[in-house]
C-alpha positions, 0 to 999 in steps of 0.5 A: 744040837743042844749042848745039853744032850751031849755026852760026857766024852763029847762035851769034853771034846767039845771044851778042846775045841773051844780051848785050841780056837781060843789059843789060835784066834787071830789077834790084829796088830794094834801098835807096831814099834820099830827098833834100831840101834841108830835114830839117824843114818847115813846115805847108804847106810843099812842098818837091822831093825827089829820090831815090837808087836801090841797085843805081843800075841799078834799075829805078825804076817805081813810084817816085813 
């Protein structure tokens, strides 16, 4: 269909649509940084570790 033939409703909607697909696009994991209090542990030791993702607006699935 032509962009040019819809109505001003539609073509309004149409710019919707391409803003929320621009918002929700799937951005990949460039850079992944590992955070942690501690740069040595000991056997046995547990320790919580945080994370950092390049783009910040990448999506995180899988990181685990």
């Amino acid at each position: 269909m032509p962009l040019d033939t819809l109505t001003k409703e539609q073509q309004a909607a149409y710019d919707e649509l391409g803003k929320v697909l621009a918002d929700n696009q799937v951005r990949r994991v460039r850079e992944l940084h590992i955070l942690a209090l501690n740069n040595t542990l000991k056997v046995n030791q547990q320790e919580q570790f945080s994370y950092r993702l390049v783009p910040a607006n990448a999506q995180r699935a899988g990181v685990i």
